[in-house]
VMD Tcl script that draws the C-alpha trace (Angstrom):
set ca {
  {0.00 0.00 0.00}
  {1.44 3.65 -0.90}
  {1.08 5.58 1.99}
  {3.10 8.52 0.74}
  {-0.02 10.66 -0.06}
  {-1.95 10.38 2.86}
  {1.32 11.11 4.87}
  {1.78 14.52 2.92}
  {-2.12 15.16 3.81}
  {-1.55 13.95 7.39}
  {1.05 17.16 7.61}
  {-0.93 19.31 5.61}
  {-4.26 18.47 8.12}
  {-1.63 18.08 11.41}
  {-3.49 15.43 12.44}
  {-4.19 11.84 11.53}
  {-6.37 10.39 9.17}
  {-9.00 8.24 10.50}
  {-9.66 4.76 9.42}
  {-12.80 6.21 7.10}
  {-11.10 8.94 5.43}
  {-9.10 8.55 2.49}
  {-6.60 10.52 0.35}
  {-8.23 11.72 -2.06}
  {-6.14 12.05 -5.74}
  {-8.62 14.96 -7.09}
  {-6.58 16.01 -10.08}
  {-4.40 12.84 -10.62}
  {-4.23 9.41 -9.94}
  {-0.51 9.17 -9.25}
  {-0.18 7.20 -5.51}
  {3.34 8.73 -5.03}
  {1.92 12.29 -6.05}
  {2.11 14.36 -2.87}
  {0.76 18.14 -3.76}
  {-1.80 18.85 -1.02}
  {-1.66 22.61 -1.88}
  {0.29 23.90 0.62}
  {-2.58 25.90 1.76}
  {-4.35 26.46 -1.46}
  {-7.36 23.88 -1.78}
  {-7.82 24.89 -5.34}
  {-3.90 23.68 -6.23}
  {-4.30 20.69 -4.05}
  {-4.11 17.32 -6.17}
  {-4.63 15.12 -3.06}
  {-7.38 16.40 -0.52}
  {-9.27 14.64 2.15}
  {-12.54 12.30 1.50}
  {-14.86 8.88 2.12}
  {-14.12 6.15 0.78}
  {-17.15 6.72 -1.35}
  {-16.18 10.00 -2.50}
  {-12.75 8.86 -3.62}
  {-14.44 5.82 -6.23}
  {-17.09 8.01 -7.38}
  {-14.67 11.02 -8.01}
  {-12.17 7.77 -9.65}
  {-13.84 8.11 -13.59}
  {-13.63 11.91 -13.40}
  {-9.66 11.80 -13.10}
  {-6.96 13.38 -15.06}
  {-4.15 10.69 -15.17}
  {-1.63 11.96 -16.70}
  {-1.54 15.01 -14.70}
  {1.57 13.74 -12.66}
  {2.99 10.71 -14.46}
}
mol new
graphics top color blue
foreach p $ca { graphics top sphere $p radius 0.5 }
foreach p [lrange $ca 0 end-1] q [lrange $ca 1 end] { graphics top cylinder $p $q radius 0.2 }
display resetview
């Protein structure tokens, strides 16, 4: 399992993730991709969610955007 992405969102959120929420890849589907935004939401590629949210956001992705 990558957990370099929900790490990065772990700092970003200074606090742990729960067991229901997810890292979210919202403008990529790279698992080593680590942009949470710094700050800026809109710039973020991997942003908090459900479980649910994350598979119905999955068609909707841009793959390429960090490969």
């Amino acid at each position: 399992m990558d957990v370099t992405h929900r790490y990065a969102l772990a700092v970003e959120l200074e606090r742990g993730l729960d067991d229901n929420e997810v890292a979210m890849h919202r403008r990529c589907d790279n698992p080593l991709c680590v942009n949470t935004g710094d700050g800026d939401a809109f710039a973020a590629h991997v942003v908090l969610a459900s479980a649910a949210e994350n598979m119905a956001d999955r068609p909707l992705r841009i793959t390429k955007h960090c490969s």
